[in-house]
N, C-alpha and C positions, 0 to 999 in steps of 0.2 A: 272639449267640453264633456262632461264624464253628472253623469246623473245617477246617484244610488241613495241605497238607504240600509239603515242598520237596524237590527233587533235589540239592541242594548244604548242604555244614556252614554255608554264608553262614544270618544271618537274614533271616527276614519281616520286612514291614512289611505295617501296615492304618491308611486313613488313612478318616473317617467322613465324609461329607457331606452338606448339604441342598442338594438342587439342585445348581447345579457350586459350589459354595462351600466349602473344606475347617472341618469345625468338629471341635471337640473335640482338639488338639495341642500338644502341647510346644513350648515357648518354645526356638528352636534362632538366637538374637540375638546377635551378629551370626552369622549364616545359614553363612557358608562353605560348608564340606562338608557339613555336616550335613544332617539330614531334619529337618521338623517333623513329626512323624510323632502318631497314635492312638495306636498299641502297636506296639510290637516283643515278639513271644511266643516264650517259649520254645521250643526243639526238645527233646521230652521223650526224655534217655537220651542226651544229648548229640546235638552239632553232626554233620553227617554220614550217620546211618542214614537212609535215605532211607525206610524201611519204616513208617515213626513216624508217627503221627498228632500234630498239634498243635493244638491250643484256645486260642483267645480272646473272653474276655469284654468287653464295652463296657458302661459304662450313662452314656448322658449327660442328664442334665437340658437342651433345648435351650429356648431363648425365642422364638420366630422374628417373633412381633409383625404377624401375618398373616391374614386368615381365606383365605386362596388356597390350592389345593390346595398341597404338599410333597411331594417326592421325596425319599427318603434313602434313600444307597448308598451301601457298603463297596466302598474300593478294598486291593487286595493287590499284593505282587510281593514281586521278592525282593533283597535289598539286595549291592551290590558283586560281583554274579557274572551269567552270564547264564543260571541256574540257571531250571528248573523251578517255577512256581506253580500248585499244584493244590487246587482249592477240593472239600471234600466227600471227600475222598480224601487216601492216603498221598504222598508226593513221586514215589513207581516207579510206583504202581498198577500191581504185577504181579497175574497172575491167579493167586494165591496162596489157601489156606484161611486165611494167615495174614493176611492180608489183609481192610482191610473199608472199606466206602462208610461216609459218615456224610450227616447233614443242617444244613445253616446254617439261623438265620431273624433275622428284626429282628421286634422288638416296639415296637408305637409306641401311645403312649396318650397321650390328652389328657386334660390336667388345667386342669379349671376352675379361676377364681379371682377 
């Protein structure tokens, strides 16, 4: 679960990874412009408010076929601007009552089989 916010109406992007490896993304063939991106999440309340807090959920079933430690991290930014990525927080993070911090975390579980 991943809570940010941006400075610009551009979107997010979150892309998932084990180790440097990107997994979990959209078929973006042939590539051109595009991202292969995890998610693109919405900006709740429309494009813009920079005040907004925005949520994205992941769940990915991964196989990795390993018993060696694994590293997995969420990459962010912000797509077509040179806009603001602010993780845990609004896009302004003004010092506002309106305002509010939040928490990301990854849950990882192994499952026997």
């Amino acid at each position: 679960m991943i809570n940010l916010g941006i400075s610009v109406g551009y979107p997010a992007t979150l892309k998932l990874f084990r180790d440097s490896t990107q997994i979990c993304f959209g078929s973006a063939t042939p590539l051109g412009n595009r991202h292969a991106t995890t998610t693109v999440p919405m900006q709740q309340g429309g494009g813009g408010d920079i005040n907004r807090g925005i949520n994205a959920i992941i769940h990915f079933l991964d196989s990795p076929s390993t018993t060696s430690s694994i590293t997995y991290k969420i990459q962010g930014g912000v797509l077509q601007s040179s806009g603001t990525f602010q993780l845990n927080s609004s896009g302004g993070d003004a010092d506002q009552t309106y305002i509010t911090r939040s928490a990301s975390t990854i849950t990882v579980m192994e499952v026997k089989g």
